[in-house]
VOGU-3710 file (C-alpha; in Angstrom, 3 decimals, decimal comma):
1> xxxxxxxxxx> 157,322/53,035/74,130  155,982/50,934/76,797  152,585/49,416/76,169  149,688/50,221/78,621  149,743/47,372/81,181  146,247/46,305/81,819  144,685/46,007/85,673  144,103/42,502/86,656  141,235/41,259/87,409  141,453/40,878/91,274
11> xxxxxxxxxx> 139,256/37,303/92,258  138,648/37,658/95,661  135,797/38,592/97,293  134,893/41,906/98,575  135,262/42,377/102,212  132,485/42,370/104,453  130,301/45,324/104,709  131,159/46,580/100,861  129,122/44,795/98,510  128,044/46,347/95,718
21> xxxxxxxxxx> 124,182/46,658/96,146  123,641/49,049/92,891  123,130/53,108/92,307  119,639/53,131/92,722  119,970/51,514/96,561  122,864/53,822/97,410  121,017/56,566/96,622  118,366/55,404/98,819  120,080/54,945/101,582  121,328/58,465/101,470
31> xxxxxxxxxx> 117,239/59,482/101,881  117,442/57,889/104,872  116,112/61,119/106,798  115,125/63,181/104,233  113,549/63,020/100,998  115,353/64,368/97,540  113,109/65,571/94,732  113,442/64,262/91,569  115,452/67,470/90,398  118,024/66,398/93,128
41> xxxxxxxxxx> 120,430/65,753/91,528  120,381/68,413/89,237  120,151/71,180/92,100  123,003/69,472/93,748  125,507/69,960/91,033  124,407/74,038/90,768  123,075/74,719/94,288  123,737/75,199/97,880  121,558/72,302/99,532  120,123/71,764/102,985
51> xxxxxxxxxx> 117,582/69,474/104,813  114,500/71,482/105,714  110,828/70,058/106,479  111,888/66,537/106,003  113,417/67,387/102,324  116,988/68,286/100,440  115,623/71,614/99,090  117,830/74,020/97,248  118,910/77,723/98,958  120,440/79,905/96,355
61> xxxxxxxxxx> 122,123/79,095/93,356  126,494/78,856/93,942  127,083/81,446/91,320  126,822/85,141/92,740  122,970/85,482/91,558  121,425/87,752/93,475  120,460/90,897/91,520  120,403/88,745/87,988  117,560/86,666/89,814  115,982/90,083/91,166
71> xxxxxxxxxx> 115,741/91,072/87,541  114,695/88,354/86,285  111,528/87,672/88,126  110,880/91,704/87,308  111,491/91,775/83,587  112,560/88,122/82,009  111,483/85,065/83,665  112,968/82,751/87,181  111,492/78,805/87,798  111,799/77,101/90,758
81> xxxxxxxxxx> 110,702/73,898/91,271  107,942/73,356/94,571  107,340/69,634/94,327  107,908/69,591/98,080  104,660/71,580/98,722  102,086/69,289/99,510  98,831/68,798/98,395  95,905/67,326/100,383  92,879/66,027/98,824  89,367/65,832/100,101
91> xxxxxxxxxx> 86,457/63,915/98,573  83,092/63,930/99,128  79,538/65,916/99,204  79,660/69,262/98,655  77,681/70,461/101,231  79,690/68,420/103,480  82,688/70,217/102,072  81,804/73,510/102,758  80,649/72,843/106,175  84,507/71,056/106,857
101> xxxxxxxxxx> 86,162/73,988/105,298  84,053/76,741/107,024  85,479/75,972/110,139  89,320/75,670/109,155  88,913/78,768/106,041  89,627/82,682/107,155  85,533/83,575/106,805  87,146/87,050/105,004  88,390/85,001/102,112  85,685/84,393/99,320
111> xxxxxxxxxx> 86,534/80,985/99,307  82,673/79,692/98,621  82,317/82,188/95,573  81,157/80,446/92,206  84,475/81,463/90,398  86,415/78,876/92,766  83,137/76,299/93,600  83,324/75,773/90,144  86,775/75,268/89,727  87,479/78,013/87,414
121> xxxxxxxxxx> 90,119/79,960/89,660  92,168/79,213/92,307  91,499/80,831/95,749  94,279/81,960/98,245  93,306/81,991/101,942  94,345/80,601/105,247  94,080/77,757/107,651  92,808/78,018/111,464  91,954/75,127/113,571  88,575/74,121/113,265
131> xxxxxxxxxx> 86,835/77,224/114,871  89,585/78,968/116,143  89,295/81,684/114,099  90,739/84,388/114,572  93,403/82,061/116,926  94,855/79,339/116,082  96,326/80,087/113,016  98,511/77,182/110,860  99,597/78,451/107,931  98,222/80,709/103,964
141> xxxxxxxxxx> 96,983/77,612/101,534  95,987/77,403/97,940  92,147/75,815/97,190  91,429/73,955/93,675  88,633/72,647/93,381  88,022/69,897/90,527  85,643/71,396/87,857  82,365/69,319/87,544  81,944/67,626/83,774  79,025/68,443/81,943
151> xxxxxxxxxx> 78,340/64,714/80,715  79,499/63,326/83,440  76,981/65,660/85,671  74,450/64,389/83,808  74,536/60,798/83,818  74,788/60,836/87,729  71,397/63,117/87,795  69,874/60,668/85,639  71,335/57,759/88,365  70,042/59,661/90,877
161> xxxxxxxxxx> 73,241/59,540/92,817  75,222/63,235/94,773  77,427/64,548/93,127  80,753/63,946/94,741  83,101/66,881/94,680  86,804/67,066/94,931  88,944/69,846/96,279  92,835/69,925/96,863  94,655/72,209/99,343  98,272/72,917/98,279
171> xxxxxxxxxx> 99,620/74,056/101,641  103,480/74,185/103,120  105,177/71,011/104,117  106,156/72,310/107,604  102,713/71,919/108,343  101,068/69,341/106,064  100,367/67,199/109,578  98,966/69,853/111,071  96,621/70,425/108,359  95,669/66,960/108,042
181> xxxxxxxxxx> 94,904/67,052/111,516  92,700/70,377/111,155  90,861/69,392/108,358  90,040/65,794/109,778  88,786/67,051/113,002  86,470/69,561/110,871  85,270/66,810/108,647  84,351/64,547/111,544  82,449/67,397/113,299  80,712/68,074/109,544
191> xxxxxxxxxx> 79,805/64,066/109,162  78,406/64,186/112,157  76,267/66,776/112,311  75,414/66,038/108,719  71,459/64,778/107,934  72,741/62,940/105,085  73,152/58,470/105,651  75,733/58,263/102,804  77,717/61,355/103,400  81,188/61,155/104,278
201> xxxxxxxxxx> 84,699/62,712/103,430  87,713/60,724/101,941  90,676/62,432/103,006  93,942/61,390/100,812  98,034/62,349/100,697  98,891/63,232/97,160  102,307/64,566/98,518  103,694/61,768/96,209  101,500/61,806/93,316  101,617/65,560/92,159
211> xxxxxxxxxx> 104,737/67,999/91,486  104,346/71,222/90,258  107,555/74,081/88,868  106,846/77,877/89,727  107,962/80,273/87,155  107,611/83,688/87,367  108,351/87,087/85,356  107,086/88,327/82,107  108,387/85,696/80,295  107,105/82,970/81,603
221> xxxxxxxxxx> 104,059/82,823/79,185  106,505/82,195/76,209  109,116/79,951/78,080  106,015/77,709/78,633  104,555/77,571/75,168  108,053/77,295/74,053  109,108/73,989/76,322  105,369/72,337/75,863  103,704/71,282/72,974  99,648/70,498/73,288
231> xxxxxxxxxx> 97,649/67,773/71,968  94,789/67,774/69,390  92,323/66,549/71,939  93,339/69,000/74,981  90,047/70,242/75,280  88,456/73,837/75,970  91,959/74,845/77,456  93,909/74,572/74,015  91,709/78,448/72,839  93,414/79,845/75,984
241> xxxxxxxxxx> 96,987/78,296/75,567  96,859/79,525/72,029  96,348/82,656/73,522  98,913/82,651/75,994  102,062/83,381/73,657  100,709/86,622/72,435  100,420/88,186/76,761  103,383/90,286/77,517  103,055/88,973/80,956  100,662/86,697/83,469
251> xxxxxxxxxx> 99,162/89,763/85,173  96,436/89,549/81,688  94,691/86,475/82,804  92,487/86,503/85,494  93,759/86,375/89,031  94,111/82,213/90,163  92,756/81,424/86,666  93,353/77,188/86,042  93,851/76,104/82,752  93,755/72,615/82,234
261> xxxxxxxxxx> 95,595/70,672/79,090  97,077/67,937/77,872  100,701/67,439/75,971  103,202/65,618/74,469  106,469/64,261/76,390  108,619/67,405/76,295  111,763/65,222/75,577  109,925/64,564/71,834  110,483/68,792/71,385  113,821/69,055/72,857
271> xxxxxxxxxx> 115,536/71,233/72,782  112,608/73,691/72,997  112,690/77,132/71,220  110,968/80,317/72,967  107,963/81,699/71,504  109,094/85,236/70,200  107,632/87,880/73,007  105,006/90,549/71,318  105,739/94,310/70,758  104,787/97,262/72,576
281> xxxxxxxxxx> 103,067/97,898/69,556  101,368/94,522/69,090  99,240/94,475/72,341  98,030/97,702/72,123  95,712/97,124/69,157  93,415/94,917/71,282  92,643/92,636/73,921  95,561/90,781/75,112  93,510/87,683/76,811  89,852/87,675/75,669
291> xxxxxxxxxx> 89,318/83,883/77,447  87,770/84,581/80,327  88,217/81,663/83,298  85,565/78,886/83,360  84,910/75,546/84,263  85,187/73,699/80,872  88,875/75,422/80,352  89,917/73,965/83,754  89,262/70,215/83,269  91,865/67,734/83,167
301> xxxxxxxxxx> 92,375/64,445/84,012  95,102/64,854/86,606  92,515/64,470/89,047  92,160/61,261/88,163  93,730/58,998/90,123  94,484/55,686/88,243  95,241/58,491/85,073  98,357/59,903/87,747  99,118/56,142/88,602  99,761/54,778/84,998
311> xxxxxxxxxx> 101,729/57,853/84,077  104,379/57,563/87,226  106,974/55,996/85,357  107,713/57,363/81,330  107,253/54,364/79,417  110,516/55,146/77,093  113,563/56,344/78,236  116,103/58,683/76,963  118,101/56,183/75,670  115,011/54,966/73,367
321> xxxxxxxxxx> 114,088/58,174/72,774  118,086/58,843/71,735  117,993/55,745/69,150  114,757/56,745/67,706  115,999/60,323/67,343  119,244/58,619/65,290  116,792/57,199/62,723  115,955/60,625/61,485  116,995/61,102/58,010  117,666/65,186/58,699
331> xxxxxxxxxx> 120,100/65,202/61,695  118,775/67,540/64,744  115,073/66,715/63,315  112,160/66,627/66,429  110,527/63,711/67,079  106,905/63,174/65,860  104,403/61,998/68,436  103,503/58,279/68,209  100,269/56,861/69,530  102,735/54,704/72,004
341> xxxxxxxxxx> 103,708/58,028/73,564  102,818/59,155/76,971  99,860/61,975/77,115  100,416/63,811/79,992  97,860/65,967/81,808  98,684/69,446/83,431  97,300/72,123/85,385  98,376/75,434/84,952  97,507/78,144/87,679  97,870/81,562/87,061
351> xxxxxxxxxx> 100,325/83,344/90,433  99,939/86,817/91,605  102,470/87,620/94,409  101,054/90,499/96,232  99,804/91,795/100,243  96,294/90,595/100,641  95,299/92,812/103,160  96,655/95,463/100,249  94,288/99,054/100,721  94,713/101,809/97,878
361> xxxxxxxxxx> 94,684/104,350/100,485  96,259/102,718/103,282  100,307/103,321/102,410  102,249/105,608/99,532  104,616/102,891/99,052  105,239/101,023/95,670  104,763/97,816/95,899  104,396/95,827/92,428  103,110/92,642/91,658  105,169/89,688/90,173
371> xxxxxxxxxx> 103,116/87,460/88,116  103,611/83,692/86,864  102,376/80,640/86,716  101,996/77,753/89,223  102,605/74,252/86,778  101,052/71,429/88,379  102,035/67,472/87,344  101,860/63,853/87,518  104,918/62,591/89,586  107,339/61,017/88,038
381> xxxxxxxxxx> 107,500/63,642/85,421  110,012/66,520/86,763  113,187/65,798/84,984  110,958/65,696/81,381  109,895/69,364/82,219  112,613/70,922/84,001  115,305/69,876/81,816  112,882/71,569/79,068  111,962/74,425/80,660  115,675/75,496/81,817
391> xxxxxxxxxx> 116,940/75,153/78,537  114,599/78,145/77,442  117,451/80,507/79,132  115,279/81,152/82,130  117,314/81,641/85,572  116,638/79,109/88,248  115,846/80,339/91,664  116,032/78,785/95,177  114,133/79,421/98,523  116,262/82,699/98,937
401> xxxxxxxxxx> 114,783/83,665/95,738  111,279/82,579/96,206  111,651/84,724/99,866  112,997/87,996/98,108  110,000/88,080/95,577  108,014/88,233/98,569  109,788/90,462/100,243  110,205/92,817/97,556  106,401/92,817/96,559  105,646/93,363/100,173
411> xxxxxxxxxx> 103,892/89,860/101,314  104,589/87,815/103,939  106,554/84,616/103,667  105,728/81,578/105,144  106,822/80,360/108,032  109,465/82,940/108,890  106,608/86,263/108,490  103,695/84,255/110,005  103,330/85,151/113,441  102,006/82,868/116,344
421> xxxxxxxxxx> 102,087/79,752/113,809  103,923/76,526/115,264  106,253/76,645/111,981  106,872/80,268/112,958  108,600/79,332/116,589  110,036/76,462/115,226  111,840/78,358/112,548  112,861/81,043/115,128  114,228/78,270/117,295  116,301/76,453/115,223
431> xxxxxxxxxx> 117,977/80,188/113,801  118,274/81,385/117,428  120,477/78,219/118,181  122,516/78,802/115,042  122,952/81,985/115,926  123,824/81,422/119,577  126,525/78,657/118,226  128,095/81,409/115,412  128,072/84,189/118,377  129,991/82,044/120,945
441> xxxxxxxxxx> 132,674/80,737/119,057  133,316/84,435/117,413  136,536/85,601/119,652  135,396/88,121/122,368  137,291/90,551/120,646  135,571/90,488/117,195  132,017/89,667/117,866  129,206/92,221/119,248  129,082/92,594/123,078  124,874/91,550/123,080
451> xxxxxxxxxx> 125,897/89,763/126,619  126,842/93,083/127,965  123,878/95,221/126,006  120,325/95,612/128,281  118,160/92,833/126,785  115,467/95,592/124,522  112,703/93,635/126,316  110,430/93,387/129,042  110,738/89,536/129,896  113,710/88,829/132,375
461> xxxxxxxxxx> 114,322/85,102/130,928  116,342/85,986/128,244  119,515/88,119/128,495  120,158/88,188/124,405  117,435/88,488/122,142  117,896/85,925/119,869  114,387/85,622/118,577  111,378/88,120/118,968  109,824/88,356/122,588  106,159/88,613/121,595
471> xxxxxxxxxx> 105,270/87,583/125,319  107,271/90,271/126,620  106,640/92,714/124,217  102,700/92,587/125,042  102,889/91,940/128,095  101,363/88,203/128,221  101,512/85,234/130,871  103,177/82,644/128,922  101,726/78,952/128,773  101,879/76,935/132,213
481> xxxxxxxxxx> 103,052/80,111/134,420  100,537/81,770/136,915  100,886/85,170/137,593  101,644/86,236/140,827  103,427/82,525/141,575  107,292/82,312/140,764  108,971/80,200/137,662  109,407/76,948/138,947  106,620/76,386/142,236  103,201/74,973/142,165
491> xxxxxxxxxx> 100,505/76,864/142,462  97,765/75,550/145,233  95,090/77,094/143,402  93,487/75,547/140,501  92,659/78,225/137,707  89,263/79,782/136,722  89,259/77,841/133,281  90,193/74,720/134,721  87,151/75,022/137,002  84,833/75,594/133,790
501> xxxxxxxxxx> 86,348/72,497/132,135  85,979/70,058/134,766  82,351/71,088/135,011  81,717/70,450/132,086  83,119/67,376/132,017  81,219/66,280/135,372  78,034/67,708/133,598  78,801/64,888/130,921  78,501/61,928/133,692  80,941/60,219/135,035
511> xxxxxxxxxx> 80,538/57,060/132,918  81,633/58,725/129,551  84,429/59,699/132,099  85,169/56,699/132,785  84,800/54,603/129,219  87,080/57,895/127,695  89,377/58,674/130,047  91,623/59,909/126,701  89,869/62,065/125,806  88,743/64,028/129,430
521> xxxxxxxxxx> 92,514/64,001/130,247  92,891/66,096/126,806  89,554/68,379/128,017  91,740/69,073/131,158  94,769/69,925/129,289  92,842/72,740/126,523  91,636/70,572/124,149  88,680/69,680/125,161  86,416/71,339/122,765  88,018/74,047/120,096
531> xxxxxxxxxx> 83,855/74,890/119,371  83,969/76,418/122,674  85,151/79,937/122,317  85,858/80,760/125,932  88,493/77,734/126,080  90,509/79,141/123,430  93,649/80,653/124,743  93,140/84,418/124,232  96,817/85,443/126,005  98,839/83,663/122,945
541> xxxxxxxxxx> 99,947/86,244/120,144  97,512/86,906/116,707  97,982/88,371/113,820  94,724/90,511/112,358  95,133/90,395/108,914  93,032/90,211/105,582  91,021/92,309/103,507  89,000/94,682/105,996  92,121/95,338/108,088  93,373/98,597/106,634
551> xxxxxxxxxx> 89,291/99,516/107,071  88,861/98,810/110,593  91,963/100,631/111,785  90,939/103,701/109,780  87,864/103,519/111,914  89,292/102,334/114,842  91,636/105,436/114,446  88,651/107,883/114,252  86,803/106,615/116,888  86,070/108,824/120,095
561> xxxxxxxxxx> 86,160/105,907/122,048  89,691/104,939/124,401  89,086/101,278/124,754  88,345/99,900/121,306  88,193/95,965/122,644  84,402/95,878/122,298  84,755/97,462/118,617  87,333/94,943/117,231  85,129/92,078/119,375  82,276/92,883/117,566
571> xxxxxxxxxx> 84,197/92,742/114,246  85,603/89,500/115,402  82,422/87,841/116,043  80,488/89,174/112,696  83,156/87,583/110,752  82,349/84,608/113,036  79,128/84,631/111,891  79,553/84,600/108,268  81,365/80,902/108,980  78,692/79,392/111,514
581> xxxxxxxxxx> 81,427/79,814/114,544  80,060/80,769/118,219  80,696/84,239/119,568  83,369/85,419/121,643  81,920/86,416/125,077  82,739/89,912/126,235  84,750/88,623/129,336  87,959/87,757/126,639  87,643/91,370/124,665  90,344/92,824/126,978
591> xxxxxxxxxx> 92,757/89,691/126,833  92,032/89,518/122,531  92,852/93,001/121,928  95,547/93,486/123,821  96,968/90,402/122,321  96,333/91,399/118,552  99,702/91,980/116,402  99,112/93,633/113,057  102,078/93,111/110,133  103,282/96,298/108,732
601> xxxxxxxxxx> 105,868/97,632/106,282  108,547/99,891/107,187  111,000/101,625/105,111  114,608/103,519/105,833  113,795/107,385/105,911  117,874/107,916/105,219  120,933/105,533/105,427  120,673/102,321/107,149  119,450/98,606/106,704  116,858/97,183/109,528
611> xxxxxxxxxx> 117,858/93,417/110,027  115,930/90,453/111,070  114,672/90,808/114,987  115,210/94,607/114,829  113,085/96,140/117,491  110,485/98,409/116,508  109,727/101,590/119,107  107,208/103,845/119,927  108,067/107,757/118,265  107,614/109,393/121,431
621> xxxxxxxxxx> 109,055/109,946/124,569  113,069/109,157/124,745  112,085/107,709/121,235  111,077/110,827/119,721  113,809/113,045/120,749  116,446/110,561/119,508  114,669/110,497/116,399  114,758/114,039/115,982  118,105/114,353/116,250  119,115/111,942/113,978
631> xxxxxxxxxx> 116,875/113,688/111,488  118,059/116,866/112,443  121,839/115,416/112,049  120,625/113,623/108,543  119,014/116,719/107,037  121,155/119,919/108,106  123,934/118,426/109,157  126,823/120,373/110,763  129,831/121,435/109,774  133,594/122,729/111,506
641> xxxxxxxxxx> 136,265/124,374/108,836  134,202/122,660/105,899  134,533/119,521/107,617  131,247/117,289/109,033  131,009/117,576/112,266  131,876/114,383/114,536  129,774/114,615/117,652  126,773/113,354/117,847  123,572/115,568/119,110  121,851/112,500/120,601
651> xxxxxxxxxx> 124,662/110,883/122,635  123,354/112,420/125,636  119,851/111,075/125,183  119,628/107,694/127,273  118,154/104,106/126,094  114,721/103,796/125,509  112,787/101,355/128,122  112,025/98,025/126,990  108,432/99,772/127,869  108,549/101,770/124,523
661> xxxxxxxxxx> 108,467/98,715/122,113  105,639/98,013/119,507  106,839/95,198/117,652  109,727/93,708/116,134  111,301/92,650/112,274  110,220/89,512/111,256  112,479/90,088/107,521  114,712/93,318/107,127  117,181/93,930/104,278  118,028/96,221/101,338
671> xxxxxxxxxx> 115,104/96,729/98,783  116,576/96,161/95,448  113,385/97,466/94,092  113,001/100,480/96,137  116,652/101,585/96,400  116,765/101,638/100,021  116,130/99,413/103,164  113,065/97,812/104,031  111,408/95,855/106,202  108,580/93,312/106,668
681> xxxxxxxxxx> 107,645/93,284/110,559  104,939/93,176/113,281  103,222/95,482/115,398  100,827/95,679/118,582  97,248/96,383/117,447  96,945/98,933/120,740  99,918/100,782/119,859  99,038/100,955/116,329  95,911/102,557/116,928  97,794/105,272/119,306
691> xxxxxxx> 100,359/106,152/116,530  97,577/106,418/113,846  95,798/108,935/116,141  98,547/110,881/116,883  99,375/111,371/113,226  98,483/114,105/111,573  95,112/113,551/109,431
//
């Protein structure tokens, strides 16, 4: 037998252009327009990737998942790691504070409520630009606000020094610029209308400082206490994770409840083991979780910063941990904590995924809440905890999962649900092209004829609806186009608002005209002043959403009245009022309402799946009688010689008018949950109002 001849060693040099400049460059010059997570390369190996929002984020798992995942978040557990949501951190007085988030916060939100001031719970509620409200809408955020220490409180009184206060807003990264943006403009406006000399607001990016893993499902209370161990010295949060292994699921802690801990390196306990889950038996004999939320369970240092900074890089890695590991004298033995070892500090947020504007009365659907926990982290740290928490047996979900638990609890998803929101039209944009791309080069013969279809809408620019025509569909002027004056001239006449902003402007003098010239060419061009509610734009699309909306269309319903544009004004401007924000005049009450899109749920009455930019009509008219028929057809249908009958009582009915539609589907699909399909759309407030007066009481 021949012996193995042994490669030479080749001493030339490498040609130009291929040195070898190590793994750790290479890798970061594949980054070079997007940024990978520090689970990258884990997702890539088990995951379909794309680039989206500036990151490599995972879509689905490649294995055929779909259902396993459904059940999962419903009955076991489903993590997914959100390190590219970004968090933005303000710092300063807390008067100041409130007076910068008042003018960016939905006022129907409790956001100013001791529970969250405190920092005991987390609150969910929305951005706006700084008074837009109800326009202007960015995107849903997440408020934490850093609980105040006792001792600490104590020794600045005695100083005689403000307390500063810290809050952090975990928003989407589509729109982290534009919420920097809001919020600085708000704090400006606060710090200077602010009595106070030494008050001001640091503003900070922690978008590379803090990752956090969503998990979600019953399980996800024992896959936690399974894959982390606490420290001695963890504080008033150790009573309520001691606790959290006996909950059968999340839903027992109070709603946004933060829990704030300490533990060990994970990769000390690996591999973890899951805490057994209670019987049915078990939690009926008392309270589940008797801990109620408070400030002194929600401390932690991760809001330090120089704690976050030190921690960024584990001091041992896995091939020290591996060697001290091999000095055990019982193979397979878990390593004890050392005083060398890293102590890392957490935040754990309890997740409820349900509608906010949800009304007990207000639909017979079944929606139910999934439950979990949002696990917040120094950076620096993911690998540690994932690789722990996915060895519990948990399933590990992408952004088509983290979209179907929305859409199967009934809640809007951000940005692709979120009507009139920049993210909103850009997403719509970029999957109108792809679509346009997939539908031309599909052979004439095998694709749907949409060139050949009547566009279902009332604007003439497009000939295939690609995206949802809100313009159309309410009959708006879009931005830049006069009416009465044809696409593409210049109209002579300058514009009733333009002649109110250049007023003012004059009014101002001409030397701050002249000294600024900036910032009177942005007055000109609508941004002038967003304090100033006649200059918002009332003829762009809104969504009316939030807690009182199921209440105000019940009333809006019953009313006598035919116009109800002073009614929802005067709604409008009382919520207003609870925020500080200048009225709406009544000149704009015609323009807001008829503007005003309201999201609704919609569900199959027989076979059938609604798809994404389905168009939603009005039941009446042409409308009515072809929905008639089908229900005729669907409930007594006919038949020939014991045979179904093939014709169709409705052919003869005729198209309805691009007049007829209400609204459009923002997310349509089958309901796993309901057995049937679904939908998640948008509606016109007007014609709303007209159905729910029309139907029977």
């Amino acid at each position: 037998m021949d012996p193995v001849k042994k490669k030479k060693k080749s001493n030339a040099l490498p040609k130009r252009g291929r040195t070898d400049i190590g793994r750790t460059a290479k890798l970061l010059k594949r980054q070079q327009y997007k940024t990978w997570l520090e689970t990258h390369l884990w997702h890539a190996k088990r995951m379909k990737m794309e680039n989206l929002w500036g990151y490599r984020l995972a879509i689905n798992p490649t294995e055929k998942a779909f259902r396993p995942s459904h059940r999962a978040a419903l009955h076991s557990s489903i993590v997914q790691d959100v390190s590219y949501y970004g968090i933005l951190e303000l710092k300063g007085p807390e008067g100041l504070l409130k007076q910068s988030l008042s003018q960016i916060c939905d006022p129907q939100s409790a956001i100013f409520s001791h529970c969250y001031i405190s920092g005991a719970q987390a609150c969910d509620t929305h951005i706006y630009r700084p008074g837009a409200y109800p326009l202007g809408l960015i995107c849903p955020c997440t408020t934490i606000w850093r609980p105040i220490d006792a001792t600490a409180q104590n020794s600045e009184e005695s100083a005689g020094s403000a307390a500063v206060r810290v809050v952090w807003l975990h928003v989407h990264p589509s729109v982290f610029l534009e919420v920097h943006s809001a919020v600085q403009a708000a704090a400006s406006e606060a710090v200077s209308e602010s009595d106070e000399r030494d008050g001001e607001i640091e503003i900070a990016d922690l978008r590379d400082s803090v990752n956090a893993v969503e998990i979600m499902g019953p399980r996800a209370s024992q896959v936690l206490t399974g894959a982390l161990k606490v420290t001695k010295d963890a504080g008033s949060g150790k009573k309520a994770w001691n606790m959290l292994a006996s909950v059968s699921s999340s839903a027992s802690l109070p709603k946004g409840m933060v829990i704030g801990l300490q533990v060990f390196d994970p990769r000390l306990s690996f591999p973890p083991s899951n805490a057994p889950i209670p019987e049915t038996g078990q939690v009926s004999i008392g309270p589940v979780f008797s801990v109620p939320s408070s400030a002194e369970i929600a401390l932690s240092e991760i809001w330090i910063e120089k704690v976050r900074e030190n921690l960024r890089k584990p001091q041992f890695t896995k091939k020290d941990l591996d060697e001290r590991r091999s000095k055990n004298l019982v193979p397979g033995t878990r390593l004890q904590p050392q005083s060398s070892d890293a102590r890392i500090p957490i935040l754990l947020i309890q997740r409820s995924i349900s509608p906010a504007d949800m009304h007990p009365d207000s639909s017979a659907t079944f929606n139910p809440q999934m439950h979990g926990y949002l696990l917040l982290f120094p950076a620096g740290w993911s690998m540690p905890f994932w690789s722990s928490i996915t060895h519990t047996g948990t399933r590990v979900g992408g952004l088509r999962e983290h979209k179907s638990q929305r859409f199967e609890s009934g809640t809007l998803h951000f940005p692709e649900d979120y009507v009139g929101t920049r993210s909103y039209d850009q997403h719509w944009e970029r999957r109108a092209a792809e679509e346009t791309v997939k539908w031309e080069r599909t052979p004439k013969d095998k694709r749907t004829p949409y060139d050949r279809m009547p566009a279902p809408s009332r604007s003439t620019v497009n000939t295939v609806l690609w995206k949802p025509d809100w313009i159309g569909m309410l009959g708006l002027v879009p931005d830049g186009l006069v009416p009465g004056v044809e696409s593409g001239l210049i109209p002579t006449q300058r514009s009733d608002n333009m002649d109110k902003i250049l007023d003012l402007i004059i009014q101002e003098g001409a030397s701050e005209l002249q000294e600024d010239g900036e910032a009177a060419w942005e007055g000109i061009s609508g941004n002038f002043n967003l304090s100033i509610p006649d200059q918002q734009n009332t003829n762009a699309p809104w969504v009316l959403h939030g807690t009182d909306t199921a209440t105000l269309l019940s009333s809006l319903a019953s009313s006598l009245s035919s116009t109800p544009h002073l009614e929802i004004l005067y709604h409008i401007n009382g919520l207003r009022a609870k925020r500080g924000l200048n009225p709406f005049s009544e000149d704009v009450a015609d323009n807001l309402t008829r503007s005003a899109i309201v999201p609704v749920q919609l569900e199959m009455c027989g076979r059938g799946t609604p798809e994404d930019v389905s168009v939603i009509y009005d039941a009446s008219g042409v409308t009515k009688q072809l929905g008639e028929a089908v229900w005729s057809r669907l409930t007594h249908p006919t038949k020939q010689n014991g045979l179904l009958s093939e014709e169709n009582a409705y052919e003869t009915i005729p198209t309805p008018e691009p007049s007829e539609i209400i609204g459009y589907v923002t997310s349509g699909s089958f309901s796993l949950l309901k057995g049937k399909g679904a939908a998640l759309g948008a509606v016109s407030l007007l014609c709303l109002i007209e159905i729910m007066r029309r139907a029977p009481m």
